[in-house]
Kinemage of the C-alpha trace (Angstrom):
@kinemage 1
@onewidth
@group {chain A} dominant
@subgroup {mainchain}
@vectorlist {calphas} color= white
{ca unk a 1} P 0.000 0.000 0.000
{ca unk a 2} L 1.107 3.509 -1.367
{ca unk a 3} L 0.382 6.782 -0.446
{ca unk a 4} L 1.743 9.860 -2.075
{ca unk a 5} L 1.580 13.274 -0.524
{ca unk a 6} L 1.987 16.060 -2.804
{ca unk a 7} L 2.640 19.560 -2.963
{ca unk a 8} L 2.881 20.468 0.801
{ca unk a 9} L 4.659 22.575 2.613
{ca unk a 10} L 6.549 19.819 4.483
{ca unk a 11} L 8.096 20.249 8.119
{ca unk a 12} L 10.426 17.170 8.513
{ca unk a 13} L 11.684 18.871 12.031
{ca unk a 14} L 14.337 15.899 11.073
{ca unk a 15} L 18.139 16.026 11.226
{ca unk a 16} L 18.559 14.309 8.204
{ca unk a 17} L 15.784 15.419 6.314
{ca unk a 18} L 15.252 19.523 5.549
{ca unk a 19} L 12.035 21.566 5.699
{ca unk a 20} L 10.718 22.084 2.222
{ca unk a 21} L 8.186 24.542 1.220
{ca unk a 22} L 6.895 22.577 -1.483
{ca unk a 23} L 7.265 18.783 -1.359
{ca unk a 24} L 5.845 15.573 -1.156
{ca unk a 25} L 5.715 12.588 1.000
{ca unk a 26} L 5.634 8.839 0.191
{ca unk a 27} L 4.361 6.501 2.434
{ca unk a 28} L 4.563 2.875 1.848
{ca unk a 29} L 2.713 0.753 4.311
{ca unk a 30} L 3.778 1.691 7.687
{ca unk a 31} L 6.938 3.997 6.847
{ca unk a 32} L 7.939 6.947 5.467
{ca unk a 33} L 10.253 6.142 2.113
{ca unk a 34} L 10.878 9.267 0.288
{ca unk a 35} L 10.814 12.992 1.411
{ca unk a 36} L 11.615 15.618 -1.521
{ca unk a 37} L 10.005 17.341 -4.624
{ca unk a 38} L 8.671 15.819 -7.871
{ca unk a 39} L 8.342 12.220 -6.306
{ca unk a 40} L 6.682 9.752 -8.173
{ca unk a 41} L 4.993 6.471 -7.513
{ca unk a 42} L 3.040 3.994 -9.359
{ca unk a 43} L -0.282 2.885 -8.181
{ca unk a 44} L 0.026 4.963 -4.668
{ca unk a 45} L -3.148 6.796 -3.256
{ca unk a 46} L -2.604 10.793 -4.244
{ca unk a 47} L -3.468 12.974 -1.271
{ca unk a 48} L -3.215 16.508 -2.817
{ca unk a 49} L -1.691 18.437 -0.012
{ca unk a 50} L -1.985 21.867 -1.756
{ca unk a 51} L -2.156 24.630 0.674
{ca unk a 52} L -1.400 22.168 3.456
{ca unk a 53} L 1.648 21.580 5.788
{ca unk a 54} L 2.882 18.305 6.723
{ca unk a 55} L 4.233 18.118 10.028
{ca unk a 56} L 5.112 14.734 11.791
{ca unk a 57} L 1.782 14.081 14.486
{ca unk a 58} L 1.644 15.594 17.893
{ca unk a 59} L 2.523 13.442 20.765
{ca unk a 60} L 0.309 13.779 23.925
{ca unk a 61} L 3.078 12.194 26.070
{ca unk a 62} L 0.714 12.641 28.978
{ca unk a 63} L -3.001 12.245 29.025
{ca unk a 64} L -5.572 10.383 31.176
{ca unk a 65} L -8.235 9.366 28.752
{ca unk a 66} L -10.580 7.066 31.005
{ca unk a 67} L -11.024 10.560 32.491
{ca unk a 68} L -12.579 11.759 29.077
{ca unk a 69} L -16.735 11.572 30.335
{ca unk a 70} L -16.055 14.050 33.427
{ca unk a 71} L -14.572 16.989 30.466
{ca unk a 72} L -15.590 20.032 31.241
{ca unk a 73} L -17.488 20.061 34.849
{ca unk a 74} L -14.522 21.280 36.963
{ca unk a 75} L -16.893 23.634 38.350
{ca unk a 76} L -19.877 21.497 39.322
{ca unk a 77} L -20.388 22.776 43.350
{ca unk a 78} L -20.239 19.856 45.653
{ca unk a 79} L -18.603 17.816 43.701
{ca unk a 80} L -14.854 16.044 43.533
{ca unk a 81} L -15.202 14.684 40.501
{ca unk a 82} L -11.786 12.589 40.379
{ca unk a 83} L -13.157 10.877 43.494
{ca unk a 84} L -16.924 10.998 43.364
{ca unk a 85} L -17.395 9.721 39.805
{ca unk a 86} L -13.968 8.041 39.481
{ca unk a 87} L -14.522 5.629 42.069
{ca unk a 88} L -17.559 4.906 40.428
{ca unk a 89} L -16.311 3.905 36.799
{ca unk a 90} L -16.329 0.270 35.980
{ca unk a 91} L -14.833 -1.400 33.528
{ca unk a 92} L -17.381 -0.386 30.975
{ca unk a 93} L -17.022 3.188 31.288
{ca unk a 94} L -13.306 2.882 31.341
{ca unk a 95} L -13.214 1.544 27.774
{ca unk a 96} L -16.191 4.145 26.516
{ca unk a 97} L -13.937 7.144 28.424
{ca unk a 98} L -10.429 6.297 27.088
{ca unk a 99} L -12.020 5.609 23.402
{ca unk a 100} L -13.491 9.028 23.352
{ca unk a 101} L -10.272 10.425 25.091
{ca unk a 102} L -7.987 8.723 22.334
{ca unk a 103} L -10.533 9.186 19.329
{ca unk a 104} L -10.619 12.798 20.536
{ca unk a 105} L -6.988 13.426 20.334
{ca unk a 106} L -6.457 11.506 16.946
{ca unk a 107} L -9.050 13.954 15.487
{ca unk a 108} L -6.848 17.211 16.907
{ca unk a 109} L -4.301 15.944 15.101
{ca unk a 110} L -2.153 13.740 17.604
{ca unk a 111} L -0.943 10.222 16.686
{ca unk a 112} L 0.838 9.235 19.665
{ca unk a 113} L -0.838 9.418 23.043
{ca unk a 114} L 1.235 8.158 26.694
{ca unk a 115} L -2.268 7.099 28.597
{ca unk a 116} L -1.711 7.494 32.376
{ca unk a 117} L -4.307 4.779 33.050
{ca unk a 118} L -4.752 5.506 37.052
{ca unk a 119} L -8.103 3.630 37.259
{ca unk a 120} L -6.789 0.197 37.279
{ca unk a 121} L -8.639 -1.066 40.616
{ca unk a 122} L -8.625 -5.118 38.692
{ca unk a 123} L -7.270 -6.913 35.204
{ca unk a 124} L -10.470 -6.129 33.825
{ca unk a 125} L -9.991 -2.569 34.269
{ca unk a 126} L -6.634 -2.362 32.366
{ca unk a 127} L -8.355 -4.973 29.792
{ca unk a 128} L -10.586 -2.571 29.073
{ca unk a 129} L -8.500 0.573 28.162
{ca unk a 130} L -6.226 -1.814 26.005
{ca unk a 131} L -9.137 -2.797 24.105
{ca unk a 132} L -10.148 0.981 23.569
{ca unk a 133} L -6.375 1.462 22.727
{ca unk a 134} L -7.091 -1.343 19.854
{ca unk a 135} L -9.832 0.113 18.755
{ca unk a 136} L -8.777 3.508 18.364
{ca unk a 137} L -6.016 2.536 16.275
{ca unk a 138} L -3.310 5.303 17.702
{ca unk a 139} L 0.305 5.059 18.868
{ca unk a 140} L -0.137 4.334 22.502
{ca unk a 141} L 2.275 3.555 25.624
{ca unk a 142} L -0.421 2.453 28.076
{ca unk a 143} L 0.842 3.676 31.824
{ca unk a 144} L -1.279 1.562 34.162
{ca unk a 145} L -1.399 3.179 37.946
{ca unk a 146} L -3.325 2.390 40.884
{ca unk a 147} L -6.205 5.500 41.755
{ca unk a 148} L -5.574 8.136 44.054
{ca unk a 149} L -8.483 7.065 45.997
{ca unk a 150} L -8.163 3.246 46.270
{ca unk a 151} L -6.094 1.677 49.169
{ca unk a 152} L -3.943 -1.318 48.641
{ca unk a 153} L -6.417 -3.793 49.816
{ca unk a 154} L -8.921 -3.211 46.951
{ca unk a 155} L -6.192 -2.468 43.983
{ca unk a 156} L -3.765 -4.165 41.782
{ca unk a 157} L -0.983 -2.185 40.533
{ca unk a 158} L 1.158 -2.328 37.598
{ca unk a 159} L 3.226 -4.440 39.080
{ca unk a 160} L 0.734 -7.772 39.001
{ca unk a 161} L -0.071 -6.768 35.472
{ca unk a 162} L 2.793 -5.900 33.942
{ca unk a 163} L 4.013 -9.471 32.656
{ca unk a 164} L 1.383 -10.596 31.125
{ca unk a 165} L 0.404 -7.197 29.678
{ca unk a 166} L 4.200 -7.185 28.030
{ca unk a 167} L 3.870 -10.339 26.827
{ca unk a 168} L 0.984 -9.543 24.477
{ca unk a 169} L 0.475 -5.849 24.369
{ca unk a 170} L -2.095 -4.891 20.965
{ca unk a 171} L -1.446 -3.467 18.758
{ca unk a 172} L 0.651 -0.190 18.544
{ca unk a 173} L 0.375 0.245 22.038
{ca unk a 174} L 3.664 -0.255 24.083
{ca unk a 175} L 4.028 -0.400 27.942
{ca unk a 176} L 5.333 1.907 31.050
{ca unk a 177} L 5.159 1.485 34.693
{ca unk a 178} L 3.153 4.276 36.717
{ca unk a 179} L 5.777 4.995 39.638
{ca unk a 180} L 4.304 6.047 42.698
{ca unk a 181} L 4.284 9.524 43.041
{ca unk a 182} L 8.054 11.441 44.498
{ca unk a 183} L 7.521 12.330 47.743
{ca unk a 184} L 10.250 12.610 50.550
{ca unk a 185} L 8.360 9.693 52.341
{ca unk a 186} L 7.905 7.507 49.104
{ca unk a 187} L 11.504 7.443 47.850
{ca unk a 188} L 11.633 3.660 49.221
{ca unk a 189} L 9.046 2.375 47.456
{ca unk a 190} L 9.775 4.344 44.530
{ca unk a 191} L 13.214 2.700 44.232
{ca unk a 192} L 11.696 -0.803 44.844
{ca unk a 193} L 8.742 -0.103 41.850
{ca unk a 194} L 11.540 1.294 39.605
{ca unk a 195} L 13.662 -1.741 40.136
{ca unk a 196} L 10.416 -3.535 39.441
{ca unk a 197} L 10.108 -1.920 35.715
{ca unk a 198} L 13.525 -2.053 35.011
{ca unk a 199} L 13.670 -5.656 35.783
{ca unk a 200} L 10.865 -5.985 33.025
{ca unk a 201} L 12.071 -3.729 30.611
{ca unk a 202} L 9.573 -1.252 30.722
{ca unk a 203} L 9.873 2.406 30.588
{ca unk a 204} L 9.222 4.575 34.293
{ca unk a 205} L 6.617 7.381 33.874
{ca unk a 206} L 6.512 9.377 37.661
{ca unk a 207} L 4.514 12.829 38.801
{ca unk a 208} L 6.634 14.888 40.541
{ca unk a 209} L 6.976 18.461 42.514
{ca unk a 210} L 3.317 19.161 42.608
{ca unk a 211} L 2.808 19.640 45.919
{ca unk a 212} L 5.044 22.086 48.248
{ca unk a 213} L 5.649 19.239 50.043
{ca unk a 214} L 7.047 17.323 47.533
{ca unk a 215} L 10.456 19.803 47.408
{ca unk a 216} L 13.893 17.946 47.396
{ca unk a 217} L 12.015 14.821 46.768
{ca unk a 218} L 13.505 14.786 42.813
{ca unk a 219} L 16.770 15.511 44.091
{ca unk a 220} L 16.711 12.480 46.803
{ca unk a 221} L 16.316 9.827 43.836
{ca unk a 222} L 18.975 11.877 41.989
{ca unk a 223} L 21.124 10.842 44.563
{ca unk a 224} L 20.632 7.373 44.690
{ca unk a 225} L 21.239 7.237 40.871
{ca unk a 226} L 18.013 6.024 40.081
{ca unk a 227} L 17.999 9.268 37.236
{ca unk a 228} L 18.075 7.927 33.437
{ca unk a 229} L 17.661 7.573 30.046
{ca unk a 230} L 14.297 5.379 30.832
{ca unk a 231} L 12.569 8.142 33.472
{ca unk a 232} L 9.922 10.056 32.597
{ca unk a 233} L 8.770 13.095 35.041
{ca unk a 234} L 5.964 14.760 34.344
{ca unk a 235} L 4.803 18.412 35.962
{ca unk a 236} L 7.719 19.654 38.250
{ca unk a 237} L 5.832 22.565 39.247
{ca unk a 238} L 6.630 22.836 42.729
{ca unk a 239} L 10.321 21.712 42.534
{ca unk a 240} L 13.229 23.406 44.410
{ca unk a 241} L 16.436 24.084 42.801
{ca unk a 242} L 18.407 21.212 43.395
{ca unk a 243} L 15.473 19.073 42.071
{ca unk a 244} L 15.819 21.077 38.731
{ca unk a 245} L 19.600 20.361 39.199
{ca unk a 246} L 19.446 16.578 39.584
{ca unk a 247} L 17.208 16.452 36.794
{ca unk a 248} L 19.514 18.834 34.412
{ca unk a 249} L 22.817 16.437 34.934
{ca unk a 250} L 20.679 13.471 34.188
{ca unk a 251} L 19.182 11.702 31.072
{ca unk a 252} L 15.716 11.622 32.446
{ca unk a 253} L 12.773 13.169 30.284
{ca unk a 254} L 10.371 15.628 31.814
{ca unk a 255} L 6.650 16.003 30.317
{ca unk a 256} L 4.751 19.533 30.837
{ca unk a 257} L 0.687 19.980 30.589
{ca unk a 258} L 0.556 23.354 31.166
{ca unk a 259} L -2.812 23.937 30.578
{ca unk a 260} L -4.210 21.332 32.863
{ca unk a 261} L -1.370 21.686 35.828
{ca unk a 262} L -2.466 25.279 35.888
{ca unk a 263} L -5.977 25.145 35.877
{ca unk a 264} L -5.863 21.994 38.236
{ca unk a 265} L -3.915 24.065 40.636
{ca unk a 266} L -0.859 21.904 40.504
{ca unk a 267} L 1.572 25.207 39.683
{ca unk a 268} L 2.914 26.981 36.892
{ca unk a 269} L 5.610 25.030 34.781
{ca unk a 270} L 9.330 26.424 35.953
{ca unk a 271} L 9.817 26.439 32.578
{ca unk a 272} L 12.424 29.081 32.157
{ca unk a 273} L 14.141 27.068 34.805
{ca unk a 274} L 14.170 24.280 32.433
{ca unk a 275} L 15.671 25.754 29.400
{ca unk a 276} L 18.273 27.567 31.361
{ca unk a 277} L 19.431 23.539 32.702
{ca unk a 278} L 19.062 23.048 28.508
{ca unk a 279} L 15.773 20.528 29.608
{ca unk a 280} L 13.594 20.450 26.337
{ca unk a 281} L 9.836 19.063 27.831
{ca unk a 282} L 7.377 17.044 25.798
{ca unk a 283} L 3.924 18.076 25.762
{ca unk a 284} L 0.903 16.735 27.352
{ca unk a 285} L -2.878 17.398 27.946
{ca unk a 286} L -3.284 15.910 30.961
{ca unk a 287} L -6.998 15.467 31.571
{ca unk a 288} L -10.230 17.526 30.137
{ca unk a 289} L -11.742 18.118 33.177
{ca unk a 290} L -9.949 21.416 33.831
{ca unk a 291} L -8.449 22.260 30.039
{ca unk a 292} L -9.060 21.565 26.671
{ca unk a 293} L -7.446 18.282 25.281
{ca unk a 294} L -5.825 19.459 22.275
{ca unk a 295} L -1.538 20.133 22.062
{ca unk a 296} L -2.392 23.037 19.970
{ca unk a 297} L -3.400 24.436 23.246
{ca unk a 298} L -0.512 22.959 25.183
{ca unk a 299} L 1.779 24.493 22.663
{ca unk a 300} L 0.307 28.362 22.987
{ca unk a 301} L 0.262 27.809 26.702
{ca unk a 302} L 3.757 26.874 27.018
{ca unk a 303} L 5.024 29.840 24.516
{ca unk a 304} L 2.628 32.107 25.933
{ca unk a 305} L 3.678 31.676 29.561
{ca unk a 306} L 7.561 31.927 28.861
{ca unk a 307} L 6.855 35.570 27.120
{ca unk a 308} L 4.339 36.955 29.820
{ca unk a 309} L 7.406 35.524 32.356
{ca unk a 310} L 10.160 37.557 30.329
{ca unk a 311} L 7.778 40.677 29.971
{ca unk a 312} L 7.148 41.151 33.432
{ca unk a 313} L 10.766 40.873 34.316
{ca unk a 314} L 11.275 43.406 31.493
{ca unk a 315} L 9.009 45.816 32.707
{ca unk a 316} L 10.456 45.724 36.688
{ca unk a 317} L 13.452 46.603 34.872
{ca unk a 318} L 15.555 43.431 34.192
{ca unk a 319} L 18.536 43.347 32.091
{ca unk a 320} L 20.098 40.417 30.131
{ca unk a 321} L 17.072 38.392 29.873
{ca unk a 322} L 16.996 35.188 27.981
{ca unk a 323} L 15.166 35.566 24.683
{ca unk a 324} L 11.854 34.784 24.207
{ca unk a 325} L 10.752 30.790 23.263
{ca unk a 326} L 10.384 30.694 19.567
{ca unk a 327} L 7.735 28.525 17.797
{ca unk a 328} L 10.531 26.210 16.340
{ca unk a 329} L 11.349 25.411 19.690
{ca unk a 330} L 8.099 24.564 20.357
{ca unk a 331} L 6.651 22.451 17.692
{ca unk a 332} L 9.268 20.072 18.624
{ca unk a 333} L 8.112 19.884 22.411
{ca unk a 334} L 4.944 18.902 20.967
{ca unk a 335} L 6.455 16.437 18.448
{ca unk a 336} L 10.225 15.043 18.467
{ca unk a 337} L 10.964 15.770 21.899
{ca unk a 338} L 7.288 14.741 23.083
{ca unk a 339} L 8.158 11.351 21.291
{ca unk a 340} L 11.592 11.246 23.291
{ca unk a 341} L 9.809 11.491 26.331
{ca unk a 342} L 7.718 8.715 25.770
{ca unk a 343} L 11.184 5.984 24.090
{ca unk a 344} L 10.039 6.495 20.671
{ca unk a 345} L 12.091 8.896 19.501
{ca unk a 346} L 13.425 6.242 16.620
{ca unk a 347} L 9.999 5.342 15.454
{ca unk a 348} L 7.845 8.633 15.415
{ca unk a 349} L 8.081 12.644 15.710
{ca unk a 350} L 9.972 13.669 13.037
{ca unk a 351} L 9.172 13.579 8.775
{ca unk a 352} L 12.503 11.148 7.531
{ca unk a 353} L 12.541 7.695 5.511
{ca unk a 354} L 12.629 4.577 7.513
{ca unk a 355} L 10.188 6.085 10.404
{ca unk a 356} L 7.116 4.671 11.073
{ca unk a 357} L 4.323 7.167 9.009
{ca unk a 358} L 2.817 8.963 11.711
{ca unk a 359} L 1.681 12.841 9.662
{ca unk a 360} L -0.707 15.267 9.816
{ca unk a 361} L -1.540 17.332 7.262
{ca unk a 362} L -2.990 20.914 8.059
{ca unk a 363} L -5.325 22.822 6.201
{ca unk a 364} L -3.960 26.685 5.744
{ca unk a 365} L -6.730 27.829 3.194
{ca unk a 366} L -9.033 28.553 6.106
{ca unk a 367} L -9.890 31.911 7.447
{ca unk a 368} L -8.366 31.479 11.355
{ca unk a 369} L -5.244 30.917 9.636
{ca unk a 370} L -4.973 32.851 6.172
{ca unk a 371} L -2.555 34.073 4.748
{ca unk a 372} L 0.533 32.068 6.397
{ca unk a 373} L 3.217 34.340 6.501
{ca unk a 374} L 5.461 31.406 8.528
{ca unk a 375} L 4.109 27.577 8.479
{ca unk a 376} L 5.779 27.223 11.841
{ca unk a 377} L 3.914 30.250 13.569
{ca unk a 378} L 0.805 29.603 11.966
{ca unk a 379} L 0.817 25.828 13.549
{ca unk a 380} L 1.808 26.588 16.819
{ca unk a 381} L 0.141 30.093 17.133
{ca unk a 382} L -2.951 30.174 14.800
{ca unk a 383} L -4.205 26.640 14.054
{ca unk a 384} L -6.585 24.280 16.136
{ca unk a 385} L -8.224 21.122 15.412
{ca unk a 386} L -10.642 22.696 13.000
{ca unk a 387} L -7.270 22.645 10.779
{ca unk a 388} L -6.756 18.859 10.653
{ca unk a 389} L -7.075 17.573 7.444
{ca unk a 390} L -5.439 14.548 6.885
{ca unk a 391} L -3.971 12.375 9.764
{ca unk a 392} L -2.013 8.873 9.205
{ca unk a 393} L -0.821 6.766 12.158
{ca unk a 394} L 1.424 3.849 10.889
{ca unk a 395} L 0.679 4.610 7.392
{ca unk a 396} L -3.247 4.432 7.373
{ca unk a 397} L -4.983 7.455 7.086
{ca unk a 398} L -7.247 7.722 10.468
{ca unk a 399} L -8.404 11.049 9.761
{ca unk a 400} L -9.380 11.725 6.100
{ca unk a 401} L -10.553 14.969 4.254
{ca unk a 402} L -11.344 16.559 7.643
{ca unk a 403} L -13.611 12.593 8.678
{ca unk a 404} L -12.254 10.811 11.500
{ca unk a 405} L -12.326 7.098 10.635
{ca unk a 406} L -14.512 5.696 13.278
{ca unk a 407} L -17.992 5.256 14.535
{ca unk a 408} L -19.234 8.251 16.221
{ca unk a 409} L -22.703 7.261 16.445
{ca unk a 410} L -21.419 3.968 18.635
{ca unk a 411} L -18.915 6.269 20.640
{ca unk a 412} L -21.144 8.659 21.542
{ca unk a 413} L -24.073 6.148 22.633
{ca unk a 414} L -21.448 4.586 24.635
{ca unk a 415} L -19.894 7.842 26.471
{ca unk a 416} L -24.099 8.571 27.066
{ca unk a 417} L -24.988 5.458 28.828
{ca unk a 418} L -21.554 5.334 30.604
{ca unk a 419} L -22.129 9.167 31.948
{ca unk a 420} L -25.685 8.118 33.121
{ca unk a 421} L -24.372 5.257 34.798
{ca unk a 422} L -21.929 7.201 36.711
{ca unk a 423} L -24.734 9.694 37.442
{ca unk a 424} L -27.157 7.165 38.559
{ca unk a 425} L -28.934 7.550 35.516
{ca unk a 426} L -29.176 11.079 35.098
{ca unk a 427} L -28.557 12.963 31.886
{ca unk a 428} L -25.082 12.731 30.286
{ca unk a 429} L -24.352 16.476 30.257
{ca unk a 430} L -24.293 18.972 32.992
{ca unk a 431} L -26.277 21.403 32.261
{ca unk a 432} L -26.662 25.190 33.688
{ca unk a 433} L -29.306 25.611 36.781
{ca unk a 434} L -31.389 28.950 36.645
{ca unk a 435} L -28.869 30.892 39.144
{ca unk a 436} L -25.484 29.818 36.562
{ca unk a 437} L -24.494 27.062 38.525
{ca unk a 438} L -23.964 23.791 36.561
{ca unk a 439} L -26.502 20.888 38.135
């Protein structure tokens, strides 16, 4: 199978492989063969890419999509939602909720998606959002955790999963293990779970420094060398300076949501902090309770919170500031470095031959985006889902002419009886009482 596209503006955001503002892509089966101009191909599928660009997809390298029916209702009084109807999904609802999460985030334009499962209270839980990652037909690296809310008596962690799960993963969907959180009173059992994971070969994915509390916590494992290449960290927004130190001088990855740790009141990404240590974060979207789900949005939060940080120190008079956080920078959180975060740096994020055919091709013909005076600014500054055009995952085209291969009808009827479940069988959307408040 054969798929030419032609006559994009194509942004490889490769090392081999240069930008080109007219080019074409070839796709055969799974990978990417051929990136230049004037390419030709017998009996491959056309795509006419004309006013397009064609960037590699986004990577979501942190998102918790059984979370996906509670989107939106942050401010429901009374209510903690994580708790109150988390505790109350089943396995059922898990696979509607991370299907809508993952089907939502293929149609925004992402391919890859790290799925911090923390809902996994039996086997038939993580069952569940493995068939939903199946049946979505994205990149995944499924992250099973235990819930905030469960004790140990009534939960199975990773840990009694994770050999059979790595035995016979499905499709496209690798494995992590969801450390414990890093607290000063965890580091123990964070070493012993990490020991765990590496014993099995899987990738670590860990929160860390959201909580005041949690301060010197990072630096602790530092110490103990349990830092590298296979760590991911995701938020840091409460982390002291030697935290930020430990994790400069090692290999590990760190993962920002800054949409979602802001509006969840976890803190505001020390990203400045980060650059100046030469830390390049990956992207994520967290959840869609308290922000949208999209990395467009991730990627004008980021950019947008750097400049308002270098403003206001310009302003109370600050000299020698660092410059401000271009959109090249950027569009590779939310893309090659996103897919370093998550180990798959050598399969996906960038546009070069012999990587797996993960692209998304964006429409620039419409009015939020016309004329496109830089393709790079206009994706990370102007564009949103409504943009998507095209979007391939492994070679097959998941989202085509703007129509998200899947059945919507089914997905929908199955987020609808899941939310009325949860809400003892009221309606499926919250809507606004007389006096504002959502009901």
């Amino acid at each position: 199978m054969r798929t030419l596209l032609r006559g994009g503006t194509v942004l490889t955001l490769g090392v081999r492989t240069p930008n080109l503002v007219t080019g074409d892509v070839l796709i055969e089966d799974d990978r990417i063969v051929e990136v230049g101009t004037g390419l030709r191909a017998r009996d491959a599928e056309v795509v006419d890419a004309t006013d397009r660009v064609v960037l590699p997809g986004f990577v979501d390298a942190h998102r918790s999509a059984w979370r996906s029916l509670m989107k939106a209702v942050d401010d429901r009084p009374g209510t903690s939602h994580l708790v109150d109807l988390g505790a109350r999904h089943g396995p059922d609802d898990v696979y509607a909720a991370t299907l809508l999460g993952l089907l939502a985030a293929l149609e925004s334009g992402v391919t890859t998606v790290v799925d911090w499962s923390d809902i996994l209270l039996e086997r038939s839980y993580a069952d569940a959002a493995l068939q939903a990652h199946a049946d979505a037909g994205l990149r995944t690296v499924f992250v099973p955790s235990r819930p905030a809310w469960a004790s140990d008596a009534d939960t199975d962690t990773w840990r009694t999963l994770a050999g059979d799960l790595a035995a016979a993963p499905p499709p496209l969907t690798g494995l992590a293990c969801g450390s414990p959180a890093l607290h000063p009173d965890t580091i123990g059992a964070v070493a012993t779970a990490w020991a765990q994971a590496r014993s099995l070969g899987l990738r670590i994915h860990a929160p860390v420094g959201t909580a005041d509390e949690d301060r010197g916590a990072l630096a602790a494992v530092g110490a103990r060398g349990l830092l590298g290449a296979d760590v991911t960290l995701v938020h840091a927004t409460r982390c002291a300076e030697s935290d930020l130190d430990a994790l400069g001088s090692s290999d590990a990855s760190l993962v920002l949501a800054p949409s979602y740790a802001m509006a969840a009141g976890l803190g505001t990404p020390p990203l400045q902090a980060l650059l100046d240590r030469r830390i390049r974060p990956g992207l994520g979207t967290g959840d869609e309770m308290p922000a949208p789900g999209d990395v467009f949005t991730a990627m004008r939060a980021i950019q947008s919170l750097q400049h308002a940080a270098m403003f206001d120190l310009k302003l109370a008079g600050k000299a020698g500031l660092p410059d401000l956080l271009g959109t090249r920078d950027v569009i590779r959180f939310a893309t090659i470095d996103g897919a370093r975060a998550a180990g798959l740096d050598a399969v996906t994020g960038s546009i070069e031959p012999g990587k797996q055919a993960d692209l998304v091709v964006l429409r620039t013909d419409l009015p939020n985006i016309h004329p496109v005076n830089d393709p790079i600014g206009a994706v990370v500054w102007g564009m949103d889902a409504s943009n998507v055009d095209w979007v391939f995952v492994a070679g097959r085209a998941r989202v085509r002419a703007g129509e998200l291969d899947a059945e919507i009808p089914m997905v929908r009827e199955l987020a609808g009886a899941a939310m009325r479940r949860l809400t003892d069988g009221g309606a499926d959307t919250l809507v606004p009482a007389a006096d504002g408040r959502a009901r």
